[in-house]
N, C-alpha and C positions, 0 to 999 in steps of 0.2 A: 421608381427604382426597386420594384419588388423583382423576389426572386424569379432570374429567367429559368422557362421549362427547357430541358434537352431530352432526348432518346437517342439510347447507345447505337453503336454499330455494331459490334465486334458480338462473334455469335463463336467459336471456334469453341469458348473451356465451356458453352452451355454443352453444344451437343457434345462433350468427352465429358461431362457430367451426365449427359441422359445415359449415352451407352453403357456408365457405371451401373445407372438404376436399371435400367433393362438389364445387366448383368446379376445383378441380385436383386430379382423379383422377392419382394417380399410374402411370406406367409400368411396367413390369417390365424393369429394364434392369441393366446393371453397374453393380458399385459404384463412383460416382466419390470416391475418397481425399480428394480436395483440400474438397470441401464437407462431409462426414463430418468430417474434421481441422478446419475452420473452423468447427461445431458443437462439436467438444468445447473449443477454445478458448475460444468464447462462455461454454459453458457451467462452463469453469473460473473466467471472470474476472465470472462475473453475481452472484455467490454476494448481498454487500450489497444490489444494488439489486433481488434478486427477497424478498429479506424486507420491504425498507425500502419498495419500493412495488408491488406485489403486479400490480396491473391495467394500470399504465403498463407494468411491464414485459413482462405478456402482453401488451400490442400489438406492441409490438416483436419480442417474439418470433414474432408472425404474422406481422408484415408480414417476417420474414427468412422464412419459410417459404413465404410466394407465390413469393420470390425464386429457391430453390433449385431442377434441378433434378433432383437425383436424389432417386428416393424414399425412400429408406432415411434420409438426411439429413433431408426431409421429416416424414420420421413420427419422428424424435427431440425435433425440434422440438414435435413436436404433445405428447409424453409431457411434455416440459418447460412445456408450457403448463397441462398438466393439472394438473401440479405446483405453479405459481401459483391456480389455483382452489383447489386443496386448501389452502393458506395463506391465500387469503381468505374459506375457507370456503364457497365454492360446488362442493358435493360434489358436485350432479347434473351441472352442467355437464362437472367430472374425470371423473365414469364416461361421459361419452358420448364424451367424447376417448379415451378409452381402448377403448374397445369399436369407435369405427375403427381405432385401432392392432392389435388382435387381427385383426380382420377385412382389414387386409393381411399382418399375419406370417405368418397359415392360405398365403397364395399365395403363399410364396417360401420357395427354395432354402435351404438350412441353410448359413449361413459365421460366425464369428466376431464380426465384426461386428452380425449380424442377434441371436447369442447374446444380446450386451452392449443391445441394443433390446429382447427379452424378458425378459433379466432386470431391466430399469428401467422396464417396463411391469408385472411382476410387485411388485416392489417397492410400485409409485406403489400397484398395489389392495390389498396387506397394510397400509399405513396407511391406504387409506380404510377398510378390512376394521376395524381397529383407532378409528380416531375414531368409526366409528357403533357398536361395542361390541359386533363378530363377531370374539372373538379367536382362536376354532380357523379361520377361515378366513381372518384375515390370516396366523396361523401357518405356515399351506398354502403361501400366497404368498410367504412369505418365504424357506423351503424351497426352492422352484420357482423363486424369484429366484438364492439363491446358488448352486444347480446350474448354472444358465445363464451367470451371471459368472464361475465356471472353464473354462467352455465359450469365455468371450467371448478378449477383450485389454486389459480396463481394469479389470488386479487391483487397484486403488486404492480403488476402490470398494467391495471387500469387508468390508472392516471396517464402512462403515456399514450394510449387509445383516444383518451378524453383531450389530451392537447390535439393530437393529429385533427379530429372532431373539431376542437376551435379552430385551428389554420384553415380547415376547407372550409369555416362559415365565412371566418375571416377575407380570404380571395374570393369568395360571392358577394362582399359587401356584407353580409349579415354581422353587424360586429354586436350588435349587442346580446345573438345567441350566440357568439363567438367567446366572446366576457361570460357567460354562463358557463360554457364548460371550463374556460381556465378554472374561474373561481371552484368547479365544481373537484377540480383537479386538486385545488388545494387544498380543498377540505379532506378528499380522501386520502392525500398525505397526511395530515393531522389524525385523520383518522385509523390509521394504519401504522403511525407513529415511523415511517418511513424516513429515510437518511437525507441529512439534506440539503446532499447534493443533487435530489432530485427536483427538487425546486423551481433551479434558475432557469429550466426550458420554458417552466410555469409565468415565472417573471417577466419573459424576456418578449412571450407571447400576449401578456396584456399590456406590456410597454410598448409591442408593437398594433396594439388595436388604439390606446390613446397619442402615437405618432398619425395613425389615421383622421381620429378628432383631432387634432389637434391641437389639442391637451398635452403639453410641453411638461408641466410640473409632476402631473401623475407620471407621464413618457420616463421622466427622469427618476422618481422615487422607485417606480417596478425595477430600472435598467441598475439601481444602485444594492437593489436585494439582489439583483444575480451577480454582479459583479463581486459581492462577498464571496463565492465560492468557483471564482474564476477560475482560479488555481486547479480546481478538481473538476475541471468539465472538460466533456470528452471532446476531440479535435471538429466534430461537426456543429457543434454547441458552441463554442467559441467561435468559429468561424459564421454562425448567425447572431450571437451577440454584437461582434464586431461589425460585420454589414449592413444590420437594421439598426444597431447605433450610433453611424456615420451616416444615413441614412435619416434620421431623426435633426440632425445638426443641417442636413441638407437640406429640408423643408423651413429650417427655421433664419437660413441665408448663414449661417455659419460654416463657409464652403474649407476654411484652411484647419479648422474642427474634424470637420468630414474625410477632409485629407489625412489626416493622421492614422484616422479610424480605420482607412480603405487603406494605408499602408502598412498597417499591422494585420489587417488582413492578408495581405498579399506575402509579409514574411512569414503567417504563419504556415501558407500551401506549400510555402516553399521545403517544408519538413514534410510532408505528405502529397509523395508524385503523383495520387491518384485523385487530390482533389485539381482537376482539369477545370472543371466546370464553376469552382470558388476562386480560381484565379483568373480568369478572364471575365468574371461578373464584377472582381475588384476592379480588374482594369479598364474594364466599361463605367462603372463608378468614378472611379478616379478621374477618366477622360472627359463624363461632362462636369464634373469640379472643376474641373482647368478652363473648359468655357465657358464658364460662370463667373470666374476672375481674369478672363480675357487672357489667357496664357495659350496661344493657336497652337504652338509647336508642342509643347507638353502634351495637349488634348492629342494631336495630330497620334504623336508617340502611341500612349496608350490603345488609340482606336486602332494602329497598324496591328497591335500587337493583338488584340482578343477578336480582330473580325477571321482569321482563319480558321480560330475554333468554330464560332457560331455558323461559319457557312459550311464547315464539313461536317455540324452535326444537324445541317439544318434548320434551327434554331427561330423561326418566322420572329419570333416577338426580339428576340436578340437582335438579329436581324435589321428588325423598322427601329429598334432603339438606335444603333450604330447610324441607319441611313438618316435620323433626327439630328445626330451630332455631329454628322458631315454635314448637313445642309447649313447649320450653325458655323460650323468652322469655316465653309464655301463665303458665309456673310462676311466673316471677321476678316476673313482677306481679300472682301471683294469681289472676288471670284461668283458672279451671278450666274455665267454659264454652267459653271459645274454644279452650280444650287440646282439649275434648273435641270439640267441630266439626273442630277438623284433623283427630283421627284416626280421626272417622268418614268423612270424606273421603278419607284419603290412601289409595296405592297403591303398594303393595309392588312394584317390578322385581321379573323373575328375574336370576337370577346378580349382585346385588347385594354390594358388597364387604365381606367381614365386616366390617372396621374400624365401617363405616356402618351394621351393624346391631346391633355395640355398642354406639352411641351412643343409636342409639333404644331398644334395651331399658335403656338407665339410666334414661332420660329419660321412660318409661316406667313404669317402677319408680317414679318420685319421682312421677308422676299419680297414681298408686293409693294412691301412701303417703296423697299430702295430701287425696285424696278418700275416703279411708278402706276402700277394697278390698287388705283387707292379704293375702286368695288371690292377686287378680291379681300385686299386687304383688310377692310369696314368687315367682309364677310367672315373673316374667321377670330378677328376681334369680337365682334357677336357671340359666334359661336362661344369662344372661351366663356363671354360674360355669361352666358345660358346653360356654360357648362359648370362654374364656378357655382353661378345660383343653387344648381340641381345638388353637387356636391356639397354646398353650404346648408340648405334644407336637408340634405340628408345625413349630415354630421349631426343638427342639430337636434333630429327625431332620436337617430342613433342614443346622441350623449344621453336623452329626455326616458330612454328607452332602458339606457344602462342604471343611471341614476337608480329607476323604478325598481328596477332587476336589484339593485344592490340594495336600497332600501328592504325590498320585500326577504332577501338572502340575510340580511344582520336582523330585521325583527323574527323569521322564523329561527335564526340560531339564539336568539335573546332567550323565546321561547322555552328551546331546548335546553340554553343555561341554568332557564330558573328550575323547568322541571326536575333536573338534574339534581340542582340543589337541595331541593324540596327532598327528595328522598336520600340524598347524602346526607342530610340531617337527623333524617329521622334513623338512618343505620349508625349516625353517631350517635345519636339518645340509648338504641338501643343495647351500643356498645360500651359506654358510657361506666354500668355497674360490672361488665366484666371487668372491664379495666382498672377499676377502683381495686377490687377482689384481687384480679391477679398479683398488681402492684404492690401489695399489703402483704401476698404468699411470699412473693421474692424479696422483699424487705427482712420478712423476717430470719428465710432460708440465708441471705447475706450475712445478716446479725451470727446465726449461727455457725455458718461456714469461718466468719474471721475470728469468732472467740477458738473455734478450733486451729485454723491456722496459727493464730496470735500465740497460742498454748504449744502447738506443733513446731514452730518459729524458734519462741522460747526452750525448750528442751535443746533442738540442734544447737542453740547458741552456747549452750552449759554443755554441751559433751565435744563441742569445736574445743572451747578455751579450756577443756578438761584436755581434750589431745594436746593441745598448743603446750599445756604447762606440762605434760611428762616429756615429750618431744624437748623442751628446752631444759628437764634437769637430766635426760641421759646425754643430750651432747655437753652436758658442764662436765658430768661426771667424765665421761669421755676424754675432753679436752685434761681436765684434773690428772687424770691417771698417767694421760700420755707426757704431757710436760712438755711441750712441742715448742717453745720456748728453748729452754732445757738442750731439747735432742738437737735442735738446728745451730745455736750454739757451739757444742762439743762436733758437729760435724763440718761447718764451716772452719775449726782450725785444724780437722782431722785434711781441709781441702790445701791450706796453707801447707801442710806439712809434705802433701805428697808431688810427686813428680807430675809433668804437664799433662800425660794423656792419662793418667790415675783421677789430675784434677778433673778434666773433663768430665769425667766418669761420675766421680763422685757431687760435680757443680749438678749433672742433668738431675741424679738421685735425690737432691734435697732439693731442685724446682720440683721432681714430679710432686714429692711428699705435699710440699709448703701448697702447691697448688691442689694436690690433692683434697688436702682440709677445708683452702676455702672455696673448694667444689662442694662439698660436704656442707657449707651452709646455703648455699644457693643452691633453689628449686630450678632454675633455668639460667642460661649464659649462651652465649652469642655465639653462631659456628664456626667465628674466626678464635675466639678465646678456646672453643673444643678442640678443634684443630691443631693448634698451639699446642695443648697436653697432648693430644696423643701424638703429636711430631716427637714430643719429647721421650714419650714412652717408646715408641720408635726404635730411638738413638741408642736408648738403654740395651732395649734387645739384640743389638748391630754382632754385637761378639758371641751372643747364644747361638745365633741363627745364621753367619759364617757369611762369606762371601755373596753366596750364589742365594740371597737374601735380595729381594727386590721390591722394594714396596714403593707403591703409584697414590697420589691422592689429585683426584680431577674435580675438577670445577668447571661445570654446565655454565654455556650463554645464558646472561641474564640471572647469574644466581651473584649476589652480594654480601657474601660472609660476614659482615658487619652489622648487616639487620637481620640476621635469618635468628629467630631463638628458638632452643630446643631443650627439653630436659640436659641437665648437668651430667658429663658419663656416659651420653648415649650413643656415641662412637666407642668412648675407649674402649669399655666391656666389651664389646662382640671384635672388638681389633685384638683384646688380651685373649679373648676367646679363641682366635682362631690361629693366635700366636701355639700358643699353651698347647691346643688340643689337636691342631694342623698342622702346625707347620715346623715344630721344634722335632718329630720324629720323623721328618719326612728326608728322602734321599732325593740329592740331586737341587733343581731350581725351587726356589720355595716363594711365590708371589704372592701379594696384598694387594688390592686393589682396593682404593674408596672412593667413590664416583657420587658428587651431589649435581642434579639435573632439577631444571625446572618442568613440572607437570603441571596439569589443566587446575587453577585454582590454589598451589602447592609448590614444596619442594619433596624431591622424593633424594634419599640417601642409602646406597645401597655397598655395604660389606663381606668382599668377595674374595675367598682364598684357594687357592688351589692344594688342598690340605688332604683332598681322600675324602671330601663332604664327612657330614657332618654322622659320629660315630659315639654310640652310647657308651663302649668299652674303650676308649682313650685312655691309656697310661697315667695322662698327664690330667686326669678327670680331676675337679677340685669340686667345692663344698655348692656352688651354684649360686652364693649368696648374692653377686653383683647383680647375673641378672634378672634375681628377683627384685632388688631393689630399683631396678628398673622399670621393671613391667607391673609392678603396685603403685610404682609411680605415673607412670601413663594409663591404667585404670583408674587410681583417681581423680586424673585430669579428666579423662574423658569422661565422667561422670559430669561434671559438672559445663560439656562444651556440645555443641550441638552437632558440630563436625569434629570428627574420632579420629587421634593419631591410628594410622595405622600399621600392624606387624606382620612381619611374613618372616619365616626359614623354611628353608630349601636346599639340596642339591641340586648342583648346575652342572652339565656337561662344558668341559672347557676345550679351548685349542689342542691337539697334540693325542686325545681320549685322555683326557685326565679330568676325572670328577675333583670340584671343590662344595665349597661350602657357602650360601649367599643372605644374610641378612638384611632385610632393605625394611625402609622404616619410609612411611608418606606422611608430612608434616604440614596442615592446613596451613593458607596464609591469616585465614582467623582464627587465630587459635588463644586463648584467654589462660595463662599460665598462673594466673592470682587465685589463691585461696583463699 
């Protein structure tokens, strides 16, 4: 059940890919770094979307190659294009892309760079070398690849050279120098400290050399390290976890294991139209499972479904596989004539996989039985037993062969531990009295740094609670002088006394006062309790500012007056402001706006009058005091916050040409109001 070889047909986007490159013949010039660098970037971040959409993404990747133009970047392009045909399995088109890349590497100078271009050119033709089923000649390639990527600067890529390298020892049968490069691949991941999701291809390829021994336990321990980073492996990678895992259950008679495996294979193709050749391998898969559990019809199913692929690409080994699991299914229903039309039909590949020609001399065997040729039949029961043996001696040299290999790979990494340690040691002895030294400098610089802070500490604490204590006997005094008690008193029966919209008048005047003052001890207050005072102060002004007096207060989606805090007075002031010095001399509509909106991290509150903006010579100029008490108030704050209220004034151009005046304030949503 190894992977079947195919070779594309479809030849139409290669040659509208040549005529590109014969349209922009490349130069012979220096290498420019900066597009070379911008290729391999592309080419780190394309990984999903050249599995996921195969042909979209060759365009893209030409139309970045018109663009470039150095030719060396050029023709990287072009091997990566190739590399998308060979995933959607248009083979002829990758060899012709590759065959202009040869044909510029012959005409340039040998650098590093150009190394890392032949050997991903070398590369790309060991897997096509390997899908149309020349494995001594992608072997070659793959050789000639990892000679050139030492040669290159992109030793990252070594490891996946070095698996390809195991797969083609691997299909010659060589598993035990097939197990050397895995292993050799993980080392160089360890060594290169490499991400590790590169891994599981590593995993997945010596779980598949011990499903060949048939060594079930290791089979499983490799298949359980890749399946940790299942999640992140790319659609081709999954899709040969899945099949050589289902395939592992298969050899071990766990056929309805096997089926699960090869049906999670199958829904994964089904997200990727272009893997053709991974869903009819599933469903050749799947069809001898079912005759394994004697299920005819199911079997029947599946073989309808993946023999039209394998004959319209050809396919020989797909092929005699299918013409094996009709002759099976011919037995299970009796049917000896039609047994016997396949196999006068059928046609034996060379170099066909033994597994596949045990199956047909079983299956074979049981024709003869039930047809009554019990020579032929003795004849290829033999044969298995002879074939059995061969593959039995030759698993056990392998395992005898691997064992050695792994033996001789953990004592020479032993080696290297100890050496390693040996001189880790001794650069820890020699580090040993700096460290003592340093440790003792900074001990003491510590010691000196906190008696100064502790000292520095102290002093702010005694000039804080020196502020705190004047801070609280000028507002006694304050309070003392005013009597506010007293005044609200004598004003509450001055409200008894007078008429209903007098009371009015005078009811807003002693809320604004009374709230006034205990605005006045509060450093911060909520934008519904701000709001609330300046409504009031508002109302006060209604009969200054006449009729044609209009004033708007809006509230932005997502802002909640309730939680928002902001210094105490930081609306009224610029609302009294722009009463007083805008809008009390103004002729005609006199508008306020206050607009709170939520910003990025923030609420932003902005105070807007249509007053003539904002004028140094106003009449109605007063002493400035509020809002200095203001803005020493949000300089204090901000001193101590990491994120800064922010202030702006401006004139604004309004509706109608009439300049006003805009103060807008930005209020973190962290903002720490405690001193």
């Amino acid at each position: 059940m190894q992977k079947i070889k195919q070779s594309g047909r479809e030849f139409c986007l290669g040659f509208m890919a040549l005529l590109l490159i014969v349209g922009c013949a490349p130069q012979s010039k220096k290498v420019e770094r900066s597009e070379v660098q911008a290729f391999e970037a592309f080419f780190a971040n394309s990984g999903d979307t050249m599995f996921f959409m195969p042909r979209q993404f060759r365009g893209e990747v030409l139309q970045r190659m018109r663009q470039v133009t150095d030719s060396l970047a050029r023709f990287n392009y072009l091997v990566l294009a190739s590399k998308t045909c060979m995933i959607s399995s248009d083979l002829d088109s990758a060899w012709l892309l590759l065959r202009q890349t040869d044909d510029f590497m012959l005409r340039q100078p040998f650098s590093p760079a150009l190394a890392d271009l032949q050997s991903e050119c070398f590369n790309m033709k060991g897997n096509l070398y390997a899908r149309t089923g020349y494995i001594d000649s992608s072997m070659i390639c793959f050789e000639k690849a990892y000679e050139q990527r030492m040669k290159g600067t992109r030793m990252e890529i070594i490891p996946d050279i070095l698996m390809n390298l195991a797969d083609a020892c691997n299909r010659l049968g060589k598993l035990d120098a097939s197990a050397v490069w895995y292993r050799r691949a993980l080392l160089l991941c360890d060594s290169l400290d490499l991400p590790s999701n590169r891994r599981p291809p590593i995993y997945n390829g010596l779980a598949q050399i011990y499903v060949s021994l048939r060594d079930f336990d290791q089979c499983d321990y490799y298949y359980n390290l890749a399946f940790q980073d299942y999640e992140d492996m790319q659609p081709n990678e999954k899709q040969f976890y899945l099949n050589n895992r289902g395939t592992s259950y298969y050899y071990r008679g766990d056929y309805e294991t096997a089926i699960s495996y090869f049906r999670r294979l199958i829904d994964l193709t089904d997200d990727y139209p272009d893997m053709l050749f991974e869903k009819n391998l599933g469903w050749l898969n799947l069809s001898d499972c079912f005759l394994r559990i004697n299920e005819p019809d199911s079997a029947a199913k599946y073989i309808n479904l993946c023999l039209p692929y394998f004959k319209e690409t050809g396919n020989a080994t797909g092929i005699y596989y299918i013409d094996t699991q009709q002759v099976e299914l011919a037995l299970l229903r009796k049917n000896l004539s039609q047994a016997r039309n396949i196999l006068t039909r059928s046609i034996t590949p060379p170099d066909i996989d033994p597994d596949l020609v045990h199956i047909r001399n079983k299956y074979l065997q049981q024709y003869y039985e039930e047809a009554g040729d019990y020579p032929r039949a003795y004849h290829y029961l033999k044969a298995n037993n002879h074939l059995d043996d061969s593959v039995r001696n030759e698993r056990i040299e392998m395992r005898t062969a691997d064992l050695a290999l792994r033996y001789q790979q953990d004592s020479t990494l032993m080696a290297q531990k100890y050496f390693i340690q040996e001189k880790e040691n001794e650069v820890l002895e020699l580090r040993q009295t700096q460290i003592y030294w340093i440790a003792s400098f900074v001990f003491i610089l510590l010691v000196v740094a906190f008696v100064y802070l502790y000292n520095q500490k102290k002093q702010a604490l005694l000039l804080a609670q020196n502020r705190r204590t004047v801070s609280s006997l000028r507002l006694e005094n304050i309070r003392n002088r005013l009597s506010p008690h007293f005044i609200f008193n004598v004003l509450n029966q001055e409200v008894v006394s007078r008429k209903s919209e007098e009371r009015q008048e005078l009811a807003s005047l002693v809320k604004l006062m009374r709230r006034n003052l205990e605005l006045a001890e509060q450093l911060c207050v909520t934008l519904a309790e701000e709001l609330d005072f300046v409504q009031t102060y508002i109302d006060l002004e209604r009969r200054a500012l006449g009729e044609a007096f209009y004033p708007e207060i809006q509230l932005g989606e997502g802002v909640r007056p309730e939680t928002v805090l902001l210094p105490s007075m930081l609306i009224q002031i610029p609302v009294e402001n722009a009463v007083k010095h805008g809008l009390l001399g103004k002729e005609g509509e006199r508008r306020l706006w206050i607009r709170v909106n939520r910003v990025a991290d923030g609420v932003s509150i902005r105070v807007t009058d249509n007053g003539g903006g904002y004028r140094p010579d106003s009449k109605n100029k007063g002493t400035g005091t509020g809002m200095k008490v203001v803005m020493q108030t949000i300089q204090i704050l901000n001193m101590k916050n990491k994120e800064k209220i922010d202030v702006s004034v401006h004139n604004v151009s309004l509706e109608g040409g009439e300049t006003g005046c805009e103060m807008q304030f930005v209020l973190p949503d962290k903002y720490d109001y405690l001193i």
